[in-house]
C-alpha positions in Angstrom: -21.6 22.5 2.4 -18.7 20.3 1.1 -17.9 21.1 -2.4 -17.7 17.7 -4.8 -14.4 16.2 -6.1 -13.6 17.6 -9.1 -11.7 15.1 -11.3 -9.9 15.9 -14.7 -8.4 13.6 -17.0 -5.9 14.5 -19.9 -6.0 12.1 -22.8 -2.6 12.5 -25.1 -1.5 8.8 -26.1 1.5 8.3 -24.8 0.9 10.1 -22.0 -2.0 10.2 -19.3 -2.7 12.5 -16.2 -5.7 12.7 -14.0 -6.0 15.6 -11.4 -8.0 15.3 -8.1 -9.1 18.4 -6.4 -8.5 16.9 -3.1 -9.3 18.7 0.7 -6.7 21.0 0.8 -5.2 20.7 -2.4 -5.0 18.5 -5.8 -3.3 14.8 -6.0 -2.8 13.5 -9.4 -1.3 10.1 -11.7 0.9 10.4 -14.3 1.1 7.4 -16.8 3.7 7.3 -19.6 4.2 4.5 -22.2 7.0 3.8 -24.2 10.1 1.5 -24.7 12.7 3.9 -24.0 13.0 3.9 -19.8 14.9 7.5 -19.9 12.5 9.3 -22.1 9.7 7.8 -19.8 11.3 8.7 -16.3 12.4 12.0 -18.1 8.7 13.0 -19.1 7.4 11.5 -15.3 9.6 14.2 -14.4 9.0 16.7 -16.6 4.9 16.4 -16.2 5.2 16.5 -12.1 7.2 19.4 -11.8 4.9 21.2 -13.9 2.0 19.8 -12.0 3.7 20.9 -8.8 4.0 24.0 -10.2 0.8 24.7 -11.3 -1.5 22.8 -8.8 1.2 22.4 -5.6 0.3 19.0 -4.9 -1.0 18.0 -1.5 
């Protein structure tokens, strides 16, 4: 029996992430507003390391 996708979404304006269980691991997005293009890329960076560290990626 294949088990559903689990999707879950993480709502904090300016910042959104939505995790996919995925076979064989998790996949995820990572959306970040704002006019400053350092502070964005640094918090892109920031959240995926922590996701990678957490979930592992795929």
């Amino acid at each position: 029996m294949n088990a559903p996708n689990i999707i879950h979404h993480v709502h904090d304006h300016p910042m959104k992430i939505k995790l996919e269980r995925i076979k064989g691991g998790y996949k995820w997005e990572v959306h970040v507003s704002g006019s400053n293009l350092e502070e964005v890329l640094s918090k892109i960076e920031e959240a995926d390391q922590l996701l990678i560290a957490g979930y592992g990626g795929i």
